[in-house]
PDB file with one MODEL, atoms N, CA, C and O in Angstrom:
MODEL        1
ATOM      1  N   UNK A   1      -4.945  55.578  75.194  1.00  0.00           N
ATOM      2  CA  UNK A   1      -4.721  56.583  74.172  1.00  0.00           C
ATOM      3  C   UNK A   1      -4.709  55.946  72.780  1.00  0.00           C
ATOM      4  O   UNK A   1      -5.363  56.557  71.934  1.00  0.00           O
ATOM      5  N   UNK A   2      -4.062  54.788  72.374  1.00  0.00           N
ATOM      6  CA  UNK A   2      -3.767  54.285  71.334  1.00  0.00           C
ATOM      7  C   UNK A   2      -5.306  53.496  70.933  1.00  0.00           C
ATOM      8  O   UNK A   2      -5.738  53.263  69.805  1.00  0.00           O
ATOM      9  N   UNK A   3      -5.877  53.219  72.127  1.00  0.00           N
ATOM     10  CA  UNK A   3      -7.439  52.532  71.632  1.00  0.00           C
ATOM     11  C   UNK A   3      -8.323  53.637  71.354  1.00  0.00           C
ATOM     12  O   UNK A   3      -9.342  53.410  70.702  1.00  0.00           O
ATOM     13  N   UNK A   4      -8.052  54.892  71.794  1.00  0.00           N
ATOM     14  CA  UNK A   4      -8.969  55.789  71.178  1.00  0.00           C
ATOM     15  C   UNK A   4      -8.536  56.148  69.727  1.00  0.00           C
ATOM     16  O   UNK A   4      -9.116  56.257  68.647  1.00  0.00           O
ATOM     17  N   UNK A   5      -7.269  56.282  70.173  1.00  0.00           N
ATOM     18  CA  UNK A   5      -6.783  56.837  68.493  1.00  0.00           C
ATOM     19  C   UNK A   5      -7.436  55.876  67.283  1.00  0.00           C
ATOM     20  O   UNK A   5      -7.684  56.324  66.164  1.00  0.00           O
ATOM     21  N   UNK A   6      -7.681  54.452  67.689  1.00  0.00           N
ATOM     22  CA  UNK A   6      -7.871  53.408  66.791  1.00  0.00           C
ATOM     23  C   UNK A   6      -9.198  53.704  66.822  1.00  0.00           C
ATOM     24  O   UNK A   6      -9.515  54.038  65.680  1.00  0.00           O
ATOM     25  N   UNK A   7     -10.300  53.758  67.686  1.00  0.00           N
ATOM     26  CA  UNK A   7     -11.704  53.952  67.706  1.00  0.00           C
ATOM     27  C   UNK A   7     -11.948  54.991  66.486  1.00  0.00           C
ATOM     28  O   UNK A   7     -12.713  54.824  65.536  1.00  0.00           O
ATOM     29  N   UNK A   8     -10.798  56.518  66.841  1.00  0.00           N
ATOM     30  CA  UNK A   8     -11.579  56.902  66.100  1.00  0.00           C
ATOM     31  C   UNK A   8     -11.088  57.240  64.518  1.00  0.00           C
ATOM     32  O   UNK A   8     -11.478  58.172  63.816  1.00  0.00           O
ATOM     33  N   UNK A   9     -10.163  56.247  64.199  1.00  0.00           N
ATOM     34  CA  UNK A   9      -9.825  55.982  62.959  1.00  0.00           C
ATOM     35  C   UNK A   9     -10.812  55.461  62.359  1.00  0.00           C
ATOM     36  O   UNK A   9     -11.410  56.084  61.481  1.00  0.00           O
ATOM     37  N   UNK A  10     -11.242  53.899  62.828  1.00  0.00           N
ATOM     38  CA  UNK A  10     -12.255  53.302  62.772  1.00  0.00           C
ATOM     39  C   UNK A  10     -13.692  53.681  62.649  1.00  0.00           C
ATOM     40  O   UNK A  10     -14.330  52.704  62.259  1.00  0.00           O
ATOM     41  N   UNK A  11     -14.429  54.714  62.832  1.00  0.00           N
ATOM     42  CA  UNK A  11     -14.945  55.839  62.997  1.00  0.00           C
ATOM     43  C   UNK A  11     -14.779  56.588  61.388  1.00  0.00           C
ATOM     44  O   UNK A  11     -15.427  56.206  60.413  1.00  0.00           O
ATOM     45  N   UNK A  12     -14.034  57.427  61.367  1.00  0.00           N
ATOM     46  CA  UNK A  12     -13.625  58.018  59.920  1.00  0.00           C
ATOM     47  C   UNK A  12     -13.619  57.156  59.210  1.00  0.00           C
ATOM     48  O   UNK A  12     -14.114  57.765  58.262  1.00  0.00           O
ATOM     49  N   UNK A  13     -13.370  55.568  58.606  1.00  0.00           N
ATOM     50  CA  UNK A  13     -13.642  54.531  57.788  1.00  0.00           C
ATOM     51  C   UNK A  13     -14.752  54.186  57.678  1.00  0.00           C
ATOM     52  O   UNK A  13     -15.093  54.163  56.496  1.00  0.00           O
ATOM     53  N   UNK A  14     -15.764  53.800  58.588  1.00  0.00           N
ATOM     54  CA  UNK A  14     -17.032  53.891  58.565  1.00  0.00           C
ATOM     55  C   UNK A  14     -17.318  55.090  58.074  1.00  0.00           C
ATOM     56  O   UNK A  14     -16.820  54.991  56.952  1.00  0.00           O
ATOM     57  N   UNK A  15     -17.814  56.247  58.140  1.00  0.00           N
ATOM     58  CA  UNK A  15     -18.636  56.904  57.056  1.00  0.00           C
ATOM     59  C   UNK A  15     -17.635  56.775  56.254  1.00  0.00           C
ATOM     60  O   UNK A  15     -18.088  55.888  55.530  1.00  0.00           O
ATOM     61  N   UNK A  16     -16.611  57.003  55.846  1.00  0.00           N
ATOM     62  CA  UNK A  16     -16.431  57.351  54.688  1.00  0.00           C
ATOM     63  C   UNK A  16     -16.614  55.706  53.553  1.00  0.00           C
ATOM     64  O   UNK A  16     -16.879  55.658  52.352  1.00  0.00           O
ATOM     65  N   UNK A  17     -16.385  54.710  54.396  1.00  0.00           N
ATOM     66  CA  UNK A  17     -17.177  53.756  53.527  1.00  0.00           C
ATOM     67  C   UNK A  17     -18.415  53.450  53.284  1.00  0.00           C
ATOM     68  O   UNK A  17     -18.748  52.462  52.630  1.00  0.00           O
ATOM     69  N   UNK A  18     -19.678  54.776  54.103  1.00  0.00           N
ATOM     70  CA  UNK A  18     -20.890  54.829  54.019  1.00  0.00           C
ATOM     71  C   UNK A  18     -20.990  55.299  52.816  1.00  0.00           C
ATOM     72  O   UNK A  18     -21.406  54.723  51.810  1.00  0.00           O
ATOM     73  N   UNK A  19     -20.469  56.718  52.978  1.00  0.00           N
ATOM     74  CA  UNK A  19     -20.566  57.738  51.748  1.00  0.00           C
ATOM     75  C   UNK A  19     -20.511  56.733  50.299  1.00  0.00           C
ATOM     76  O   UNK A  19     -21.333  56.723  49.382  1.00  0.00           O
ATOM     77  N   UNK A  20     -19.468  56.051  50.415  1.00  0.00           N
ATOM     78  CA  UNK A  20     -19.208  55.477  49.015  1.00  0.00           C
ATOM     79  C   UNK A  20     -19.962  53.838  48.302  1.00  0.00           C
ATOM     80  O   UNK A  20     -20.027  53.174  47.268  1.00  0.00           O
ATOM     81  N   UNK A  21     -20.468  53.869  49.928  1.00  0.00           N
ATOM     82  CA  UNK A  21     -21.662  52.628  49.176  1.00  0.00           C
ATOM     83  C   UNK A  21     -22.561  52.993  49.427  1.00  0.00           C
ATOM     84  O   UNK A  21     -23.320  52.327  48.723  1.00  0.00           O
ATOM     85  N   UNK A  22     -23.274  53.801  50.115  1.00  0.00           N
ATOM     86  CA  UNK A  22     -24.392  54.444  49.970  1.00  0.00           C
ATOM     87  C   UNK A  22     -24.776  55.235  48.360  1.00  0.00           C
ATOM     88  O   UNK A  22     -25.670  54.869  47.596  1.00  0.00           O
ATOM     89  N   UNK A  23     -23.920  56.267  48.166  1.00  0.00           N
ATOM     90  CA  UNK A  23     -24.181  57.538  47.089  1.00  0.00           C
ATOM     91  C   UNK A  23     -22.586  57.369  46.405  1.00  0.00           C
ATOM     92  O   UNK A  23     -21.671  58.175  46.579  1.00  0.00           O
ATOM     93  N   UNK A  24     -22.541  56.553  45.878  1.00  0.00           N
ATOM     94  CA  UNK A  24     -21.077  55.973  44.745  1.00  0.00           C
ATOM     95  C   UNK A  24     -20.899  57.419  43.514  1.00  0.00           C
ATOM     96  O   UNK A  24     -19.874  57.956  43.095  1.00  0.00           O
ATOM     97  N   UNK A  25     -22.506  57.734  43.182  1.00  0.00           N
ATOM     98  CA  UNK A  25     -22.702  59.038  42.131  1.00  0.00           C
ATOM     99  C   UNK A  25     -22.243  60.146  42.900  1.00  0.00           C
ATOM    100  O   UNK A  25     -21.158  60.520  42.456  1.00  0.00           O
ATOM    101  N   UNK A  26     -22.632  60.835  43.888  1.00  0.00           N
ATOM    102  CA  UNK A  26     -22.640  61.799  44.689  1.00  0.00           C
ATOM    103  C   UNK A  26     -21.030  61.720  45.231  1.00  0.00           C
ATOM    104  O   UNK A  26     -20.709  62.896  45.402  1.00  0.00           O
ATOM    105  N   UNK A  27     -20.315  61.178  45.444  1.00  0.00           N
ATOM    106  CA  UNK A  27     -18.848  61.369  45.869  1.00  0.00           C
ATOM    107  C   UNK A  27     -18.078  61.513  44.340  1.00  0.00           C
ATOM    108  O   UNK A  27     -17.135  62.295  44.218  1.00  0.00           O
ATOM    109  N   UNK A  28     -18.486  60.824  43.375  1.00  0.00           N
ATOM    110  CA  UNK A  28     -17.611  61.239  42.436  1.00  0.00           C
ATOM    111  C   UNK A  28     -18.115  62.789  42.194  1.00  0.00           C
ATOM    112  O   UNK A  28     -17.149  63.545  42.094  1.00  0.00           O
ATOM    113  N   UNK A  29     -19.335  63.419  42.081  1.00  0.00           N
ATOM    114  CA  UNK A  29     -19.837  64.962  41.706  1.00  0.00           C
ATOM    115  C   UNK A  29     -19.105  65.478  42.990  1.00  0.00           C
ATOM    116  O   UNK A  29     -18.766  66.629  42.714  1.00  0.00           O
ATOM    117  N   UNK A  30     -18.764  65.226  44.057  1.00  0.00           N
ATOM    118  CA  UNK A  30     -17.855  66.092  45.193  1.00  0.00           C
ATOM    119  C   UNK A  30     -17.226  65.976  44.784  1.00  0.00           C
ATOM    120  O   UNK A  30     -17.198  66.939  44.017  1.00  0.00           O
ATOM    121  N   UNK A  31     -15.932  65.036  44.483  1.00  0.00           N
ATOM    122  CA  UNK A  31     -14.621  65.446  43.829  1.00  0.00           C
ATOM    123  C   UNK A  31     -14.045  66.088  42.825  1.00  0.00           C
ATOM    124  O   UNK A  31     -12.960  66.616  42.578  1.00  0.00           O
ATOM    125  N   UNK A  32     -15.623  65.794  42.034  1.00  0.00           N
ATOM    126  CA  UNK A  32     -14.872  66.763  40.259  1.00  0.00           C
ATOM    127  C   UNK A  32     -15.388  68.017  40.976  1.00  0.00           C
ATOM    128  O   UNK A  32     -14.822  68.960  40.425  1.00  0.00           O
ATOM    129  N   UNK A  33     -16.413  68.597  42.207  1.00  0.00           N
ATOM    130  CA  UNK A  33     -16.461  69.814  42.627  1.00  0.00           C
ATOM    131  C   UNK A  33     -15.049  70.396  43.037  1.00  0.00           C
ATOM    132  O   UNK A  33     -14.455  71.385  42.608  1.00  0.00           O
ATOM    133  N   UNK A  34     -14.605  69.225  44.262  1.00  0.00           N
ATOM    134  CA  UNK A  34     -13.369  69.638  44.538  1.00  0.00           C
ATOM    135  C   UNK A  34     -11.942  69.790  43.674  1.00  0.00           C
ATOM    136  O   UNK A  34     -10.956  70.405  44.080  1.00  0.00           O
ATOM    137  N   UNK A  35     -12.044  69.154  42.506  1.00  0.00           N
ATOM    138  CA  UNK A  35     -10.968  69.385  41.692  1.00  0.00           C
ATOM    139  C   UNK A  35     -11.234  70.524  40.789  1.00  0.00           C
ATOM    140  O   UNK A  35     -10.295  71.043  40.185  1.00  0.00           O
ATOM    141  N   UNK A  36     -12.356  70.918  40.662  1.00  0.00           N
ATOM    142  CA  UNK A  36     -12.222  72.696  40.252  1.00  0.00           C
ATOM    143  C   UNK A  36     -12.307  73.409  41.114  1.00  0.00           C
ATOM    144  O   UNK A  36     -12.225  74.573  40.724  1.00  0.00           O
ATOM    145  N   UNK A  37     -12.457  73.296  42.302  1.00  0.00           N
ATOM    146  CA  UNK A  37     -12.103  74.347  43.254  1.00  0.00           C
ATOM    147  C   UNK A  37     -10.628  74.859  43.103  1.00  0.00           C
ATOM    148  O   UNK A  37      -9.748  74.192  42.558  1.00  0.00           O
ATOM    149  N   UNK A  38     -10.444  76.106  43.637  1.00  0.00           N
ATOM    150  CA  UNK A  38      -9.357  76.699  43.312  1.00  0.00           C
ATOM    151  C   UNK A  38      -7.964  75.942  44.831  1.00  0.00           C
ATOM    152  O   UNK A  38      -8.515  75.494  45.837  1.00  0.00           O
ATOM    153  N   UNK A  39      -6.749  75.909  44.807  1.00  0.00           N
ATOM    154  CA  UNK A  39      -6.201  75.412  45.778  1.00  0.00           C
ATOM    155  C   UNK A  39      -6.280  76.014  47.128  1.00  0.00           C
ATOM    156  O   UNK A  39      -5.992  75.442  48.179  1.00  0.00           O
ATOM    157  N   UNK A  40      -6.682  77.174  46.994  1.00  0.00           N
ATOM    158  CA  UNK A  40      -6.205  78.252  48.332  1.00  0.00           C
ATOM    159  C   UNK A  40      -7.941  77.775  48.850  1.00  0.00           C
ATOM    160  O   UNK A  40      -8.080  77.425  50.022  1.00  0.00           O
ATOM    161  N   UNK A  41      -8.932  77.788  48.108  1.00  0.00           N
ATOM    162  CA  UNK A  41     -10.499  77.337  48.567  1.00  0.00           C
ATOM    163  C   UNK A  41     -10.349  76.081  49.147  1.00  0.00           C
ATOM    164  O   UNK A  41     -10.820  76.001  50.281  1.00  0.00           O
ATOM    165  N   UNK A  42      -9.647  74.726  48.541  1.00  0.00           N
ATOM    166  CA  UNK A  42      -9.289  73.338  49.328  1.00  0.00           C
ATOM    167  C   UNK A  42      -8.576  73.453  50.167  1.00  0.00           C
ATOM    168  O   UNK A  42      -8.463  72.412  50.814  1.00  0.00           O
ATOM    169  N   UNK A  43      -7.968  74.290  50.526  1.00  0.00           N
ATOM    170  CA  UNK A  43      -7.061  74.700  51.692  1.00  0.00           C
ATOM    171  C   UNK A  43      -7.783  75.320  52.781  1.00  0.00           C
ATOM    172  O   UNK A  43      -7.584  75.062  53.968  1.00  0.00           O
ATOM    173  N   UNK A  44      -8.390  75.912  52.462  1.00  0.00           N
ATOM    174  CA  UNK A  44      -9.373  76.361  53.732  1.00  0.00           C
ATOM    175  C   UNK A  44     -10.628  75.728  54.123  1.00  0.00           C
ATOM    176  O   UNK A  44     -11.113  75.723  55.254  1.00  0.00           O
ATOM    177  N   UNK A  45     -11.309  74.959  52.602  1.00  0.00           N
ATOM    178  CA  UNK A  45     -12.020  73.279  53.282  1.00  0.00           C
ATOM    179  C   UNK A  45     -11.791  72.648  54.074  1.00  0.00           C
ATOM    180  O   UNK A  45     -12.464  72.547  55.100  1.00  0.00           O
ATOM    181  N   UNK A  46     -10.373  71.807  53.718  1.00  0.00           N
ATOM    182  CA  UNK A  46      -9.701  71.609  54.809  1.00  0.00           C
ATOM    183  C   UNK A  46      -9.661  71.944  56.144  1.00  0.00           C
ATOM    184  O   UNK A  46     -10.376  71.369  56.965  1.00  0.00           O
ATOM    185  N   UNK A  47      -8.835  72.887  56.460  1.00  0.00           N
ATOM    186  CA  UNK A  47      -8.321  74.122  57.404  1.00  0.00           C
ATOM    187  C   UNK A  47     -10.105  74.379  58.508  1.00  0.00           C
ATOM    188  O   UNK A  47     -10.209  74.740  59.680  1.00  0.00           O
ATOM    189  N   UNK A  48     -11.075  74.058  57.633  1.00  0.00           N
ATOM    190  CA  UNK A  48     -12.660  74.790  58.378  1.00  0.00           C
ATOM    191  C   UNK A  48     -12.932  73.227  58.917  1.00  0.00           C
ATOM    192  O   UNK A  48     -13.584  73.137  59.958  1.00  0.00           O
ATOM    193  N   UNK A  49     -12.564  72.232  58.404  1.00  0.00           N
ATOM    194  CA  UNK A  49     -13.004  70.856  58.097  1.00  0.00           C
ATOM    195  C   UNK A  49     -12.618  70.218  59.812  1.00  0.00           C
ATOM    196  O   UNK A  49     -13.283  69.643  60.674  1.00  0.00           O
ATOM    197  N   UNK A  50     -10.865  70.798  59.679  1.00  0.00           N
ATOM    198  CA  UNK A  50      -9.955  70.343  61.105  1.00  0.00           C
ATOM    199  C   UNK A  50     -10.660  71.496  62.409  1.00  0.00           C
ATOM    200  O   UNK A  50     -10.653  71.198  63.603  1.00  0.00           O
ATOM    201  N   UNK A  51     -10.961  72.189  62.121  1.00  0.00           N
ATOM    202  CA  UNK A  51     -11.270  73.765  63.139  1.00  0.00           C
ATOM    203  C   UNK A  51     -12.408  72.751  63.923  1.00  0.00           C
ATOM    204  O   UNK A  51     -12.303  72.328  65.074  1.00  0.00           O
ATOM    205  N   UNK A  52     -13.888  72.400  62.649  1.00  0.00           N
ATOM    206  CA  UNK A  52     -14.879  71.302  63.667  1.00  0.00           C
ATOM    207  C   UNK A  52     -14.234  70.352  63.815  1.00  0.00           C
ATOM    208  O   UNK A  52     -14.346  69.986  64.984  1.00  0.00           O
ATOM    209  N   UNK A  53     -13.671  69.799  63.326  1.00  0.00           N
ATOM    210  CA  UNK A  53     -13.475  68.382  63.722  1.00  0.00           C
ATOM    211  C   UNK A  53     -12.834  68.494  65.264  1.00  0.00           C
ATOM    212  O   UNK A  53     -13.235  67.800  66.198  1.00  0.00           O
ATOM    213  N   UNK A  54     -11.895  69.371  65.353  1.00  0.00           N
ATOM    214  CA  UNK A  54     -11.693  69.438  66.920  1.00  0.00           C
ATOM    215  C   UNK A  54     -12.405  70.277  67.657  1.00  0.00           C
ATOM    216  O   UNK A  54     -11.869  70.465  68.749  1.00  0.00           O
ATOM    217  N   UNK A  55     -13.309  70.808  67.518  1.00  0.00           N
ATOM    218  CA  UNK A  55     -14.287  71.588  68.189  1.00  0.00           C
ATOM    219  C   UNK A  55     -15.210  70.888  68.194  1.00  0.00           C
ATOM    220  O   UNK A  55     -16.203  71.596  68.361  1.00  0.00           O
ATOM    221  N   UNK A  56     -15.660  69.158  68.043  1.00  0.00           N
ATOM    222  CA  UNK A  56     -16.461  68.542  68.539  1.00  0.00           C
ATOM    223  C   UNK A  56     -15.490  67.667  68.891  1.00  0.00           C
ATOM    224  O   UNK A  56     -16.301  66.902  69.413  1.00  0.00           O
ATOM    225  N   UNK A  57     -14.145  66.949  69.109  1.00  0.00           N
ATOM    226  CA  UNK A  57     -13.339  66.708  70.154  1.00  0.00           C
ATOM    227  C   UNK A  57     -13.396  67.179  71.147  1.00  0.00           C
ATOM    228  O   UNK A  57     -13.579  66.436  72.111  1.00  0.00           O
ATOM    229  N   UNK A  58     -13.286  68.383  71.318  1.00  0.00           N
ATOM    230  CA  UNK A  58     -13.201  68.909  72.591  1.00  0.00           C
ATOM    231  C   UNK A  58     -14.623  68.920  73.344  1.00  0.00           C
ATOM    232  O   UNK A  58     -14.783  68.516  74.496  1.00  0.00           O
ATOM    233  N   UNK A  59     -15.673  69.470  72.479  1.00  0.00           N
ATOM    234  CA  UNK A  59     -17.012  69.207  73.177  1.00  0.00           C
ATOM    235  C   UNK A  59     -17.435  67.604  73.608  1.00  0.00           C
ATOM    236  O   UNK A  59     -18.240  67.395  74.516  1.00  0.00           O
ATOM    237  N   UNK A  60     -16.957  66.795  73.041  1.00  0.00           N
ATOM    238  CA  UNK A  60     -17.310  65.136  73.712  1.00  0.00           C
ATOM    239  C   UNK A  60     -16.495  65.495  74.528  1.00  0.00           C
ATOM    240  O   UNK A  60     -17.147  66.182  75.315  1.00  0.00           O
ATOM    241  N   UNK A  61     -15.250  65.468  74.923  1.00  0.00           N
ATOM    242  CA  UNK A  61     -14.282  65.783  75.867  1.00  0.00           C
ATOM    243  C   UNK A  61     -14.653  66.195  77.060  1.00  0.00           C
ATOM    244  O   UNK A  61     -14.665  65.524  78.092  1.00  0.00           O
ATOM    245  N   UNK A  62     -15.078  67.737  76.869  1.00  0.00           N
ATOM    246  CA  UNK A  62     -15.811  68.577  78.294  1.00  0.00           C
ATOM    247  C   UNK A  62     -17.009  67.487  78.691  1.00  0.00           C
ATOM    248  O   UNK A  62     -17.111  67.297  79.903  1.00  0.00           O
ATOM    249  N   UNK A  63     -17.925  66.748  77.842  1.00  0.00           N
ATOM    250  CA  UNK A  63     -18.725  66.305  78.021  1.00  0.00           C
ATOM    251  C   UNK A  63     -18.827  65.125  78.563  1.00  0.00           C
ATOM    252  O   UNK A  63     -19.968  64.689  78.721  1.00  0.00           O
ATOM    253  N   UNK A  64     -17.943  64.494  78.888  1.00  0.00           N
ATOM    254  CA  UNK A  64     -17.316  63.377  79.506  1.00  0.00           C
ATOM    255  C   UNK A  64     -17.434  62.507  78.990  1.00  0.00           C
ATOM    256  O   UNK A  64     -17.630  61.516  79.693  1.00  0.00           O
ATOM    257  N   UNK A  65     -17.381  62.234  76.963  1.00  0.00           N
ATOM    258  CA  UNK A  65     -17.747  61.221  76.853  1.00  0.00           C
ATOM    259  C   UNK A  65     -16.204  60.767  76.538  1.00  0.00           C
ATOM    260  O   UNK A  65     -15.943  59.587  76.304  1.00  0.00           O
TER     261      UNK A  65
ENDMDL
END
């Protein structure tokens, strides 16, 4: 359990250290997007963000991976 949890931490660090050495321009224009977004809109980014994120948990899951 604890080596998956770490896999897939490890996992989320990789892209997100893709994103930022890949397109360094393009993550700062997402954030000043996201900092005029309104709070209740980042809240449901969020909120839509966690909904897939475990709805392709669960599909590797059923899927036996």
């Amino acid at each position: 359990m604890i080596g998956t949890a770490l896999l897939a931490l490890g996992l989320v660090l990789i892209v997100e250290g893709l994103a930022y050495a890949l397109a360094p321009s393009l993550v700062e224009r997402m954030l000043e997007m996201l900092r005029l977004m309104a709070e209740d809109q980042r809240r449901f980014l969020g909120l839509a963000a966690m909904a897939l994120g475990l709805a392709l948990v669960w599909l590797a899951r059923s899927a036996g991976a």
